[in-house]
C-alpha positions as CSV (number, residue, x, y, z in Angstrom):
1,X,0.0,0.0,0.0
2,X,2.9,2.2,0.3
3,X,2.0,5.6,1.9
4,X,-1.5,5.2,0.5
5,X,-4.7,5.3,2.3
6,X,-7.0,4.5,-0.1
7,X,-5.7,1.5,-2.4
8,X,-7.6,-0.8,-5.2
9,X,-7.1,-4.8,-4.9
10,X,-9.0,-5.1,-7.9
11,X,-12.2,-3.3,-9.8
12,X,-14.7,-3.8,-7.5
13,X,-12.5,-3.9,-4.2
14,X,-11.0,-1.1,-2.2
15,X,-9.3,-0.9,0.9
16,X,-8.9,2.1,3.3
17,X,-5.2,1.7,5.8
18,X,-2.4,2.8,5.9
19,X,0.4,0.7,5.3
20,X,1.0,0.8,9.5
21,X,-2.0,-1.1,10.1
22,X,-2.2,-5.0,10.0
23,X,-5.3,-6.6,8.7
24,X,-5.6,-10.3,8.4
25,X,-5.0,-12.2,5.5
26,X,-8.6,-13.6,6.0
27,X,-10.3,-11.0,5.7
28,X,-9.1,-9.5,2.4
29,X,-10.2,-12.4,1.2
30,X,-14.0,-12.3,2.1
31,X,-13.5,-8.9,1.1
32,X,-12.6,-10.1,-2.3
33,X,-15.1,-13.3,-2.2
34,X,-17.7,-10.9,-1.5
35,X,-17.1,-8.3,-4.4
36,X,-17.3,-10.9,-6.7
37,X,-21.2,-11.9,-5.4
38,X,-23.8,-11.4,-8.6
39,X,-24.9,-7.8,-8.7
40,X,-22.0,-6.2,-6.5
41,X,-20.8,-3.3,-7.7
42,X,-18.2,-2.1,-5.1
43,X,-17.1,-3.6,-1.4
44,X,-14.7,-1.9,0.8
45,X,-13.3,-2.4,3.7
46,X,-12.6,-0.5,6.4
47,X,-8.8,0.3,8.7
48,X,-10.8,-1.9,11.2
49,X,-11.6,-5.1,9.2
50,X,-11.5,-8.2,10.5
51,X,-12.5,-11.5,9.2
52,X,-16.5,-12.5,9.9
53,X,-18.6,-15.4,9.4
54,X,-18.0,-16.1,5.4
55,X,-17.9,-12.0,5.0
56,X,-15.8,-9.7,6.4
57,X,-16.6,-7.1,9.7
58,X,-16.1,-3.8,9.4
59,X,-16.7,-2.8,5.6
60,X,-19.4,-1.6,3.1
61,X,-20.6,-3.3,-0.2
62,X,-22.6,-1.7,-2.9
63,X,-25.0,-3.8,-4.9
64,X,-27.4,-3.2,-7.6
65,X,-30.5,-5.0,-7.8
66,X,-29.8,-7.5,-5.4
67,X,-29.8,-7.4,-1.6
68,X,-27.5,-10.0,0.9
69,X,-29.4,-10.5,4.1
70,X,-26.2,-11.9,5.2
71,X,-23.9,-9.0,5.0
72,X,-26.0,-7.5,7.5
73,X,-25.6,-10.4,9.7
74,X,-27.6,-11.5,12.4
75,X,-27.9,-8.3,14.6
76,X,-29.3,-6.6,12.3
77,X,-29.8,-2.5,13.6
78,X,-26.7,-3.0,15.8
79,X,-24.7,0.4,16.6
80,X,-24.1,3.3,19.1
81,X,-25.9,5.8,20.9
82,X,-23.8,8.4,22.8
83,X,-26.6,10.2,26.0
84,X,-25.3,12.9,27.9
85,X,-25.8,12.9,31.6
86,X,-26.9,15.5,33.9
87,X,-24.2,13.9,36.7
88,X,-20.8,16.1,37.5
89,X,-17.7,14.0,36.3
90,X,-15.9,15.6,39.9
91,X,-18.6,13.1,41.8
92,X,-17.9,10.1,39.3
93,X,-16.8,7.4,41.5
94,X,-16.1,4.0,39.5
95,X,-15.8,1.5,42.1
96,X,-19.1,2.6,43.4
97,X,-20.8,3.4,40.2
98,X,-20.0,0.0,39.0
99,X,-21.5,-1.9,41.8
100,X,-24.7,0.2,40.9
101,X,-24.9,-1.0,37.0
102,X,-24.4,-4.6,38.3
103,X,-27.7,-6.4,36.4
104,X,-28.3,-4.2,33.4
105,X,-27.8,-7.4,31.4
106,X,-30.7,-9.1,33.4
107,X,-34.1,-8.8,32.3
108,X,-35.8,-5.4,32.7
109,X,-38.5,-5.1,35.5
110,X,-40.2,-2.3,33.2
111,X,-43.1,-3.0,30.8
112,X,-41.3,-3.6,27.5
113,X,-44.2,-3.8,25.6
114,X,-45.1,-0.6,26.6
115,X,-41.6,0.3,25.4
116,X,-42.2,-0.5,22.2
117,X,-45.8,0.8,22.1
118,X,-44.5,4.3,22.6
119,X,-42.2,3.7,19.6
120,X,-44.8,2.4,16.9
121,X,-43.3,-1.1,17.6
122,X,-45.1,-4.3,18.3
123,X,-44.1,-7.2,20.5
124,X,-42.0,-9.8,19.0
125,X,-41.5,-12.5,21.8
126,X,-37.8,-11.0,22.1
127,X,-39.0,-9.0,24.8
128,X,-37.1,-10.6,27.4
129,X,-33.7,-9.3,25.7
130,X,-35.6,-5.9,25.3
131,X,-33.0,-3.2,27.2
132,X,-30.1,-5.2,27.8
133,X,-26.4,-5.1,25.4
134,X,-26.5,-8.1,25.1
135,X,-22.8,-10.3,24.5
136,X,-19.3,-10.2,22.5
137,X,-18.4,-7.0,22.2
138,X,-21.7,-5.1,22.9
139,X,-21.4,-2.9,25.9
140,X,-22.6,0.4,28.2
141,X,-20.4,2.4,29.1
142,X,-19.8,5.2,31.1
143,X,-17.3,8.0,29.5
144,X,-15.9,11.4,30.8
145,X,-14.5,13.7,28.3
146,X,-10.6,13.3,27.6
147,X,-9.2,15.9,25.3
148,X,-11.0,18.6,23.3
149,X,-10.0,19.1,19.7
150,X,-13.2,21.0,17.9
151,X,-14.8,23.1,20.7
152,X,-17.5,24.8,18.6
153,X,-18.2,21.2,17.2
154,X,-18.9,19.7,20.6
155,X,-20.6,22.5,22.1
156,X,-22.5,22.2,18.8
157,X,-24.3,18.9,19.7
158,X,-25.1,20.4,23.4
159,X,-22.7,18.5,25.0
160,X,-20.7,19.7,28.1
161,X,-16.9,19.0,29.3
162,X,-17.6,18.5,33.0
163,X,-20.6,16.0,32.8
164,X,-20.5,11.9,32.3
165,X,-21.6,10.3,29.0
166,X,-23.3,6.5,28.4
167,X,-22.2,5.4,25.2
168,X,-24.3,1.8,24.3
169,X,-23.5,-0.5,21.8
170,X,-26.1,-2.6,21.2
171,X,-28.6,-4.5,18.4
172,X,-31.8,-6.1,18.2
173,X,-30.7,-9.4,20.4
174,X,-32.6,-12.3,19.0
175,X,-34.7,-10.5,17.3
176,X,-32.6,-9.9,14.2
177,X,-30.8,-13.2,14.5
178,X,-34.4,-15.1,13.7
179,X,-34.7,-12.7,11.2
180,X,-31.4,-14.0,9.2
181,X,-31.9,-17.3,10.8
182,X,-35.3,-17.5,8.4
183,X,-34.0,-16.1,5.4
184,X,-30.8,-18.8,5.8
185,X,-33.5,-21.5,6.2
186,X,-35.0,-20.8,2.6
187,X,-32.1,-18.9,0.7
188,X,-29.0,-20.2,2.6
189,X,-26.2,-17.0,1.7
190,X,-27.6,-16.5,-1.3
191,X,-28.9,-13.2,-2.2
192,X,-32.7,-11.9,-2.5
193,X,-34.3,-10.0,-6.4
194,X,-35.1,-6.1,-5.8
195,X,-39.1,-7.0,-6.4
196,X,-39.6,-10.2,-5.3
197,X,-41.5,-11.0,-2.6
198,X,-38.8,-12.8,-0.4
199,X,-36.9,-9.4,-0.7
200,X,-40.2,-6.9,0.5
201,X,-40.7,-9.7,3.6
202,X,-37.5,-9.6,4.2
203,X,-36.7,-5.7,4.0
204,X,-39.4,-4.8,6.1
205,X,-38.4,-7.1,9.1
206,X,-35.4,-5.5,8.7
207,X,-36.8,-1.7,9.2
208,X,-38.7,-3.2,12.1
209,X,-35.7,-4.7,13.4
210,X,-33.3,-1.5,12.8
211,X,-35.8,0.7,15.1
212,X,-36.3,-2.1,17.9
213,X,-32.2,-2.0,17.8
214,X,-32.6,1.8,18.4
215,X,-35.3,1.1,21.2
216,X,-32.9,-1.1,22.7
217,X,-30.0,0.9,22.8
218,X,-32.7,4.0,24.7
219,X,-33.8,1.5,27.0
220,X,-30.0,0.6,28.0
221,X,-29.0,4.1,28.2
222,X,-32.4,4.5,30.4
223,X,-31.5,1.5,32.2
224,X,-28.0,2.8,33.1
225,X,-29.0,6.5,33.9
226,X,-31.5,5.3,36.9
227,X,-28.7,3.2,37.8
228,X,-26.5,5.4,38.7
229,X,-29.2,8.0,39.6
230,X,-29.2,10.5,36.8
231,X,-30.8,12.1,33.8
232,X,-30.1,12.2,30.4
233,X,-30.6,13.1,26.7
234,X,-29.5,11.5,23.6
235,X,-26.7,13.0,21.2
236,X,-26.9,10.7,18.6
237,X,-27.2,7.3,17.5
238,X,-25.6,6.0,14.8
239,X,-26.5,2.0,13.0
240,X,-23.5,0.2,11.6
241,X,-25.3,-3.1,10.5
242,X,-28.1,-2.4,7.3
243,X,-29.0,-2.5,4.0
244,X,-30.4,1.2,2.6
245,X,-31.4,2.1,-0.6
246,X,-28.5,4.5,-2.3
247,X,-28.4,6.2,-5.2
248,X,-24.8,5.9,-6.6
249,X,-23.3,7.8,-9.8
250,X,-26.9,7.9,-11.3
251,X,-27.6,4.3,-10.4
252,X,-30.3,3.3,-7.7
253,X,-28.2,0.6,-5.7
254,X,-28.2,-0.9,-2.1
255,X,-25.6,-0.1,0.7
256,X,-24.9,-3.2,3.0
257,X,-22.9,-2.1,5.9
258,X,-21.5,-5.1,8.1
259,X,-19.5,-3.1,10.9
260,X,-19.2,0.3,9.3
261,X,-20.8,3.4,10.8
262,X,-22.4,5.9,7.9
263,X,-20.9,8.8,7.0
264,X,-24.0,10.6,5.8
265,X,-26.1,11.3,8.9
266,X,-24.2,13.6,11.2
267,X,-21.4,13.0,13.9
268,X,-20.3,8.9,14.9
269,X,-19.3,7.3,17.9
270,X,-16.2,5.3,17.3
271,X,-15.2,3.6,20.0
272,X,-12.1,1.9,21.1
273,X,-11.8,-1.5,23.4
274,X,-12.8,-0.9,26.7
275,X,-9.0,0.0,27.3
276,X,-9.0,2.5,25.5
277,X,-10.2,5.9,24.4
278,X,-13.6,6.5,21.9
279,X,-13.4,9.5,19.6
280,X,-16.5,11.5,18.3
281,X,-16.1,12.7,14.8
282,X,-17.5,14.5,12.0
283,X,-17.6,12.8,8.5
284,X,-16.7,14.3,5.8
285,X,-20.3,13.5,4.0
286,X,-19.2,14.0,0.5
287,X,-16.6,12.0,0.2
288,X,-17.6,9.0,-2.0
289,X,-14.8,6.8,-2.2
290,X,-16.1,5.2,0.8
291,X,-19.4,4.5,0.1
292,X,-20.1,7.1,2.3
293,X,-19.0,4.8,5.4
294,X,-16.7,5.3,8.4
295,X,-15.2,2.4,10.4
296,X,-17.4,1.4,13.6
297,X,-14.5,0.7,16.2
298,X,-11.2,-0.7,16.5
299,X,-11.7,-4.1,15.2
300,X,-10.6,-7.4,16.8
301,X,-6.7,-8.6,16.3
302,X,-7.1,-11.7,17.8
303,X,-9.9,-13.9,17.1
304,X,-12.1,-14.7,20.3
305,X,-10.8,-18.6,20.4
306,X,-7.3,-17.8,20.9
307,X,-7.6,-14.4,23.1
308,X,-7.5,-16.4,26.6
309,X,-4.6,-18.8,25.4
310,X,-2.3,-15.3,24.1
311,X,-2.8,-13.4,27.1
312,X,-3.3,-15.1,30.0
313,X,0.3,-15.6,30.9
314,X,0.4,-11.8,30.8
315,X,-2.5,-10.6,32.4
316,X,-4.8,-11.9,35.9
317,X,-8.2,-11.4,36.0
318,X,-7.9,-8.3,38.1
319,X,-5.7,-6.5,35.8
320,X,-8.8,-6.7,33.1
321,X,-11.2,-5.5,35.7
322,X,-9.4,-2.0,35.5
323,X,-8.5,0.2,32.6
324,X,-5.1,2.4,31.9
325,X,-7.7,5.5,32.9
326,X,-8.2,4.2,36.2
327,X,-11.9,3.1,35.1
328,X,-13.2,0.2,36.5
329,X,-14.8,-2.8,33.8
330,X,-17.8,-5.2,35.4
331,X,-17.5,-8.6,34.0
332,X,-19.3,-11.8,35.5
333,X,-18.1,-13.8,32.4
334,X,-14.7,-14.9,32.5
335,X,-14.2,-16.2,29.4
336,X,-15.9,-13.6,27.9
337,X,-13.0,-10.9,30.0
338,X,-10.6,-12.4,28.4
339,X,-12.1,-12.1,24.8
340,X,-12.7,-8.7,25.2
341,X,-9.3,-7.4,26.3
342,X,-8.1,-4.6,25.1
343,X,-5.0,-6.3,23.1
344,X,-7.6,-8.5,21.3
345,X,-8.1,-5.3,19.9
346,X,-6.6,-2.8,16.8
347,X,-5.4,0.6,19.0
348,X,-8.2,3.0,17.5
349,X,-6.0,6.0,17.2
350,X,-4.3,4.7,14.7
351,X,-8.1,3.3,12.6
352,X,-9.2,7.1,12.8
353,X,-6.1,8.3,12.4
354,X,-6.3,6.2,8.6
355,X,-10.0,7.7,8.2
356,X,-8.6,11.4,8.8
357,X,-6.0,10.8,6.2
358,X,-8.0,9.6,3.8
359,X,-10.1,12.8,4.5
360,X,-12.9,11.1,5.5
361,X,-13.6,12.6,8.8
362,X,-12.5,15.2,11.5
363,X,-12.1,14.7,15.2
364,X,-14.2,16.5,17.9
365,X,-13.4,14.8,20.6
366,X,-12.1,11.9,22.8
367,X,-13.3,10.1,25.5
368,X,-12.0,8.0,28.0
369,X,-13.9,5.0,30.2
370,X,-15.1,5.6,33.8
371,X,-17.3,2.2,34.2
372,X,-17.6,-0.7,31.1
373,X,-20.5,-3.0,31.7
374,X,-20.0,-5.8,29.9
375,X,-21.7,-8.9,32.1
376,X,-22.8,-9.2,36.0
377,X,-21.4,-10.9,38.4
378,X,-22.6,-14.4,39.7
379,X,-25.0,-16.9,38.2
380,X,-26.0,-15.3,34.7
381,X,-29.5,-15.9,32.6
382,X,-28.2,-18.0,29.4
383,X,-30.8,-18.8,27.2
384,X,-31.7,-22.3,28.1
385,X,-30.3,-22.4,31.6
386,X,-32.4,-22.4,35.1
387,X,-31.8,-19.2,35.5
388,X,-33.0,-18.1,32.0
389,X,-36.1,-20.5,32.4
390,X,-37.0,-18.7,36.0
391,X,-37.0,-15.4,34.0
392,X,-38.7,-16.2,31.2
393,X,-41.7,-17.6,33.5
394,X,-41.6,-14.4,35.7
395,X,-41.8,-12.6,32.3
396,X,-44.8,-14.2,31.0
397,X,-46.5,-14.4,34.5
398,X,-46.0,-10.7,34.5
399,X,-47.5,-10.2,30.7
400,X,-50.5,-12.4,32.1
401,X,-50.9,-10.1,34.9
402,X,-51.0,-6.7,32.9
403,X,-53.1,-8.1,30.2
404,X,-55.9,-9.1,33.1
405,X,-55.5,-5.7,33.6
């Protein structure tokens, strides 16, 4: 790639790093696999790519007349939503402010269906997952301002220095999973006509699925604000797993993002591992050599089956429990620490740093981790454990109860 941060691996492929940052070998080549897919017109990856399940995470792909339910993936909506908090970061205390957030991956007490009522959505039966992030490398966090570096920007989206921030990164649970699940039932990977009737059913589950995601992702940041006994309003938030209609150089065409934030609707979120800092930014809209896309975080360097193996031996379980910031991270799950640790991670200065020399975006500001929820501590509801039964019973007792009602 030489000093070049956009490069061209072949007419329909383009990838956006600098020659500094390492992507896997695996991954260029769903990249390339994927181009080559009937009716794709362009894919690109992004500085954080990383190999996926038979397509790569982390890049956009441009098709025309044709959509791929499964370049969305299963969690489908997924993204980030960045809430500003009423609460003084001079009274932020992490030790005690993560003991309060213990349980937001529990069921919520609320009434979810109500939840969705007040949003135009209908129950699904997913309800149970309704407000929670849910696993891998989902999260709520809590964030404090690190380093200014567009004033007028950030003051621009109402957002003040001295106050604490929940940024959530979360989808629609197993909603959107069943969603891919069905269309893999009947069409495998293959893709779905622009007409046919498959592609309508399956384009407006999707819709439905994208604003439950967005639900979801209120509902943790609600969750997380009476936790820790404060208010809040929403800056933005920002889907990085679709498929949208675009219009591209005169051509109506669809834009599957798997892992890549869009560049087109105002300021992103990208975060770094929970070791590390998240930037706010500004795309640069009009820049199309991108597909109008932005990466959607650092993106993994070691694959979650060998994370525990490569780092135990240089890390104990309490040094994962903190961060360099001294922030504190709540995880129940060992395994699922050791997956997540920050060197299982890209740094994400230098994946922005490749997006703002590509001029693709600008930098408003950085923050740094206070709390990282990731999983609670003791016995945890997995889907088809006691635990998970017991919940699932107290759920539908409850929907009994407020439908006598």
């Amino acid at each position: 790639m030489g000093n070049q941060i956009i490069s061209t691996r072949g007419p329909k492929v383009r990838v956006i790093a600098s020659s500094s940052t390492w992507i896997e070998g695996e991954a260029l080549r769903q990249l390339d696999a994927t181009a080559a897919l009937p009716g794709m017109r362009l894919a690109v990856g992004m500085p954080d790519l990383h190999p996926g399940k038979g397509s790569p995470v982390g890049a956009a792909f441009l098709s025309e007349g044709v959509i791929y339910p499964t370049l969305v993936g299963s969690d489908i909506g997924c993204g980030m939503a960045l809430w500003q908090t009423d609460m003084p970061v001079r009274k932020a205390r992490p030790d005690r402010l993560a003991e309060r957030m213990e349980g937001l991956d529990q069921p919520w007490n609320g009434d979810p269906e109500a939840w969705l009522a007040a949003r135009d959505l209908a129950p699904t039966g997913h309800e149970l997952g309704l407000g929670t992030p849910g696993h891998g490398n989902h999260f709520v966090e809590l964030q404090q301002v690190h380093q200014l570096h567009d004033p007028e920007g950030f003051q621009a989206l109402g957002l003040e220095e001295d106050r604490l921030c929940v940024l959530a990164h979360s989808g629609s649970r197993g909603l959107g999973e069943a969603i891919l699940r069905a269309h893999a039932d009947m069409h495998g990977a293959q893709g779905l006509a622009i007409g046919s009737v498959d592609a309508d059913a399956y384009l407006m589950a999707h819709g439905d699925a994208v604003r439950w995601a967005v639900a979801n992702r209120d509902l943790c940041a609600h969750r997380a604000l009476a936790a820790i006994g404060a208010d809040g309003r929403r800056v933005l938030d920002i889907c990085h797993n679709s498929v949208t209609a675009a219009v591209m150089d005169g051509c109506d065409c669809w834009l599957h993002r798997k892992g890549a934030a869009p560049a087109d609707q105002g300021p992103v979120a990208i975060p770094g591992s929970r070791g590390d800092l998240s930037f706010l930014v500004q795309p640069v809209a009009e820049k199309r050599e991108a597909l109008q896309s932005l990466a959607h975080g650092a993106g993994r360097k070691l694959a979650r089956h060998e994370a525990k193996g490569k780092l135990k031996g240089l890390y104990r379980r309490e040094d994962l429990e903190r961060n360099p910031y001294g922030g504190r991270v709540v995880c129940g799950n060992d395994l699922l620490l050791w997956e997540e640790a920050p060197e299982a991670y890209k740094p994400v200065a230098g994946v922005v740093g490749d997006l703002a020399a590509a001029g693709l975006l600008t930098v408003i500001a950085t923050f740094r981790p206070v709390v990282t929820f990731k999983a609670s501590h003791g016995a945890r509801a997995e889907k088809g454990g006691a635990d998970w039964k017991r919940q699932r019973s107290a759920a539908r007792k409850a929907k009994q109860g407020r439908a006598g009602r």
